[in-house]
C-alpha positions in Angstrom: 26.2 52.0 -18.4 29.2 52.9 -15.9 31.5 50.0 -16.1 31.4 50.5 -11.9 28.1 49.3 -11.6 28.0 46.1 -9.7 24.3 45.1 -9.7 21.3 46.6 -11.2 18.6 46.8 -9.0 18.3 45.1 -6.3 21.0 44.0 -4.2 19.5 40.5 -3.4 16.2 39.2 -3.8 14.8 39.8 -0.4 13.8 43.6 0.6 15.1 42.8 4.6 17.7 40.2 5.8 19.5 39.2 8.9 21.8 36.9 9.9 22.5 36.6 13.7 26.2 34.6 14.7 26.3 33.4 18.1 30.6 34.2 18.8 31.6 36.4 21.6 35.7 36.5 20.5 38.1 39.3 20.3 36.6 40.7 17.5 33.2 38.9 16.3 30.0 39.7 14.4 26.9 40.2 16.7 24.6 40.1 13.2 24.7 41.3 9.5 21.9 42.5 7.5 20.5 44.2 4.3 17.9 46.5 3.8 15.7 48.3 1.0 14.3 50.9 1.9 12.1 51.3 -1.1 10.7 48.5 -0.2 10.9 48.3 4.1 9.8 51.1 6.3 12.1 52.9 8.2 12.1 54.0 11.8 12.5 57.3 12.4 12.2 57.5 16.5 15.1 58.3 18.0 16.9 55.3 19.8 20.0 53.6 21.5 21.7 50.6 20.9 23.7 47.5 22.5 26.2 46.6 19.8 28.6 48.6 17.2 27.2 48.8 13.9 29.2 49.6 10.5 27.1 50.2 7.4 27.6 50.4 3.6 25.3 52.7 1.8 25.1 50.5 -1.9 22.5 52.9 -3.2 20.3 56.1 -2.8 20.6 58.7 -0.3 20.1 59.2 3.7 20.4 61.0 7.2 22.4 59.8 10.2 21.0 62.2 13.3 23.5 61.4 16.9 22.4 63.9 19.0 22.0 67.3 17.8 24.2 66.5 14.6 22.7 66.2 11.3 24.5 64.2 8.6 23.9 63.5 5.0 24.6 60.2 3.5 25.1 59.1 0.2 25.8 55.7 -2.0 29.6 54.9 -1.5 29.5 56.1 2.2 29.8 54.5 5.3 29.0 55.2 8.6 29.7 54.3 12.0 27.7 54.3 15.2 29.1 53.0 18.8 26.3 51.7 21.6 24.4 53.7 24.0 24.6 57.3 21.5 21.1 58.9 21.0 20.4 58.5 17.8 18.4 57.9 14.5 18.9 57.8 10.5 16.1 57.0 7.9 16.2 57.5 4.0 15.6 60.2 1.8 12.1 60.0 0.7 12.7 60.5 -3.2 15.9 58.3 -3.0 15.5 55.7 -0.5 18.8 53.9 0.2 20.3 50.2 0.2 22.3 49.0 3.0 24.4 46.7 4.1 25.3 46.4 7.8 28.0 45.0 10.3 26.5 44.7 14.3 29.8 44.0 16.6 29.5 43.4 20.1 32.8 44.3 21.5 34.8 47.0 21.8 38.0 45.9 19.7 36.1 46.9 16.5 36.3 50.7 17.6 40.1 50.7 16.8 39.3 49.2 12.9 37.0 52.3 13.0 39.3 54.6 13.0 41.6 52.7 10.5 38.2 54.0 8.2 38.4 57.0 9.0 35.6 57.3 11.6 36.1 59.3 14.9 33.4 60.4 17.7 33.6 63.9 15.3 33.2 61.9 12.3 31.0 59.1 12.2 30.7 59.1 8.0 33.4 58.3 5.6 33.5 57.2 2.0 33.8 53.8 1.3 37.5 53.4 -0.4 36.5 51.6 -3.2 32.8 50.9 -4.0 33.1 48.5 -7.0 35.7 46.0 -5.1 33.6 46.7 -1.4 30.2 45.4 -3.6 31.8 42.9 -5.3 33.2 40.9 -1.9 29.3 41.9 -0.1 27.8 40.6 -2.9 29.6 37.3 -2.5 28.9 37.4 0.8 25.2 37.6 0.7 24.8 35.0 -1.8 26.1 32.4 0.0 24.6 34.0 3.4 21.1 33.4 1.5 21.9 29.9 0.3 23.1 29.4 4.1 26.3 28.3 2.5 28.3 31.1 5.0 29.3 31.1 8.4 30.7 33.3 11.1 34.4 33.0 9.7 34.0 33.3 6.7 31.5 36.8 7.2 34.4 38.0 9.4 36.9 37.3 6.4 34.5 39.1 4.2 34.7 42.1 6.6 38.5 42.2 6.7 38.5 41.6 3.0 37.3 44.9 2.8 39.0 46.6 5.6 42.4 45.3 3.6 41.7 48.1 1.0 42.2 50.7 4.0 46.0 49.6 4.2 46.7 49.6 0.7 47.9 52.6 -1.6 46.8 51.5 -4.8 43.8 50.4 -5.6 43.1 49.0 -8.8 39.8 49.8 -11.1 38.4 49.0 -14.1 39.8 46.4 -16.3 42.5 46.2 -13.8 39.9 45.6 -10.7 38.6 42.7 -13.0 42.2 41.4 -13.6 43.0 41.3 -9.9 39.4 39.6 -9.4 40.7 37.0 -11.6 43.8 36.7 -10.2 42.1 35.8 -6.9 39.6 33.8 -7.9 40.5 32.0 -10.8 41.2 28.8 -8.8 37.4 28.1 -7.8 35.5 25.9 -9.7 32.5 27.8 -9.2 34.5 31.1 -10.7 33.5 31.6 -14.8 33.3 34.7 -17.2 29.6 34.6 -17.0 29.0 34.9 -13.3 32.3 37.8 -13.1 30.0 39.4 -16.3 26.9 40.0 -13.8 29.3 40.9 -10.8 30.8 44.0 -12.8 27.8 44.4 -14.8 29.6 44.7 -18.0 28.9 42.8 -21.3 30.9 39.5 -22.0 32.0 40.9 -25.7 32.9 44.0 -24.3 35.0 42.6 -21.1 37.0 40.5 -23.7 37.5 43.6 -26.0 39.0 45.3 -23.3 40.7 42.8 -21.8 42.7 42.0 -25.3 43.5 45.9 -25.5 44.9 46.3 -21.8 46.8 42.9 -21.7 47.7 42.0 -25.4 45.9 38.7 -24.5 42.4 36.8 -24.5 40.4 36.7 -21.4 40.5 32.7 -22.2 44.0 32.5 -22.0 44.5 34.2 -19.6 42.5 32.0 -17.3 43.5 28.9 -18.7 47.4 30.1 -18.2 47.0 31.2 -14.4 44.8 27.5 -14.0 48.4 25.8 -16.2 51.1 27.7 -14.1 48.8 26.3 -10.7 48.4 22.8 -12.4 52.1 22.7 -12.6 53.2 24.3 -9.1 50.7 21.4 -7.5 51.7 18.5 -10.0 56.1 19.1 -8.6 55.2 19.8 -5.1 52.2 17.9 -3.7 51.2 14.2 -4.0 47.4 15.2 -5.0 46.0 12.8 -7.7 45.6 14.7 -11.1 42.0 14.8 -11.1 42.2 16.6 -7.8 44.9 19.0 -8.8 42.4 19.5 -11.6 39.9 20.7 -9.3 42.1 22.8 -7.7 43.0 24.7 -10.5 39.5 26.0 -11.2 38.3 23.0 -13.2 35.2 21.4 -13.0 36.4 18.4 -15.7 39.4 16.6 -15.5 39.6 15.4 -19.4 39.1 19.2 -20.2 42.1 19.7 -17.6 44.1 17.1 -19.2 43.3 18.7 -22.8 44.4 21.9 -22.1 47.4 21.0 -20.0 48.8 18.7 -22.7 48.1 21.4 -25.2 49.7 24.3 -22.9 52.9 21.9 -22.1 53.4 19.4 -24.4 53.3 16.7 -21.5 50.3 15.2 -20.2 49.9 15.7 -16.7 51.1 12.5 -15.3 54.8 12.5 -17.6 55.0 16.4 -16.4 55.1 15.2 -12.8 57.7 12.3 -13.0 59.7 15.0 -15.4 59.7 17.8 -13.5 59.7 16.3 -9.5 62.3 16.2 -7.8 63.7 12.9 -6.2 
């Protein structure tokens, strides 16, 4: 199985989903949705609409029709449609696809557009890196579907992704899962298990190749980043030790003081009086 492969299946458990926002800023989201299309039926009527809408083809194969212009779609394409633009797509029969869309309201988004790579001539583009654009949607929709997600943070999912179209270097494979570590290691709700399913990759095998790239464990390397945190907090902020602990990415504070007295040689509380500054 491609190490790539963010989810099998399914994208989330529900076939259709929508979440409306209720914003009308700058730059705000109108609504976001999923759709399977093995599993909903698609219009295939020609159509206008009010808003923007940006979508992220996850899986299986599609047309886009604005006007007389015919375009074929693909998983790990995007495409882009402005308001009031005849227009219709629908899925490939034998390969339905899996979306995920953005609906904006106002015309600010049209300049992030073409940031993509979208223009009134081009209105499909690839999607600059697939694994890392699933990984943050995936995210997104899990907490959207436990209603744990609101306007912001959807709009700081979008940018997330937007980010990659301003950087030159894009990391993958083990190096994608490093950097995911690297920015996530700090939640408490972040663990091997749960980063396993995201990149759909075996736990043994992660740690294999994770002890080949980096010359160290998976383990330690968590714990370390979680250490070098603990320590930054414990000499700069006043935040009690079992809070700092929790902000390091741990969910118990005598496993916190465990490993940071084995890691430093101080327990937590004598590294603090050592090493702050009067």
């Amino acid at each position: 199985m491609a190490f790539g492969e963010i989810f099998m299946g399914n994208f989330i458990k529900e076939s259709s989903f929508c979440k409306f926002f209720y914003y009308n800023q700058a730059l705000s989201i109108a609504h976001i949705g999923y759709d399977d299309f093995s599993v909903v039926k698609p219009e295939k009527i020609f159509r206008t609409q009010k808003t923007y809408t940006w979508h992220f083809v996850l899986s299986g194969s599609g047309t886009l029709e604005i006007y007389d212009k015919k375009y074929k779609i693909r998983a790990g394409e995007m495409f882009f449609i402005p308001p009031k633009q005849k227009m219709r797509y629908y899925p490939n029969k034998n390969d339905p696809w899996e979306y995920v869309w953005f609906a904006f309201s106002r015309d600010e988004i049209a300049q992030y557009s073409a940031l993509a790579g979208f223009s009134a001539n081009a209105p499909v583009s690839r999607i600059k890196n697939f694994e890392k654009t699933k990984y943050i949607l995936k995210k997104l929709f899990d907490k959207l579907l436990l209603n744990e997600c609101g306007h912001f943070k959807a709009l700081s999912a979008f940018f997330d992704i937007l980010e990659q179209y301003n950087e030159n270097d894009e990391p993958t494979g083990i190096k994608l899962v490093k950097k995911l570590i690297d920015e996530n290691f700090a939640s408490a709700s972040f663990n091997i298990e749960q980063l396993c399913r995201d990149v759909n990759i075996s736990h043994a095998h992660l740690l294999r190749l994770f002890k080949k790239e980096y010359d160290i464990t998976l383990v330690k390397y968590i714990i370390s980043k979680r250490i070098a945190l603990a320590c930054e907090l414990l000499c700069t902020t006043d935040l009690s030790v079992s809070s700092v602990a929790f902000s390091c990415g741990f969910t118990d504070e005598i496993h916190f003081m465990k490993s940071f007295k084995k890691a430093t040689g101080y327990s937590a509380t004598k590294f603090r009086k050592q090493h702050t500054v009067s």
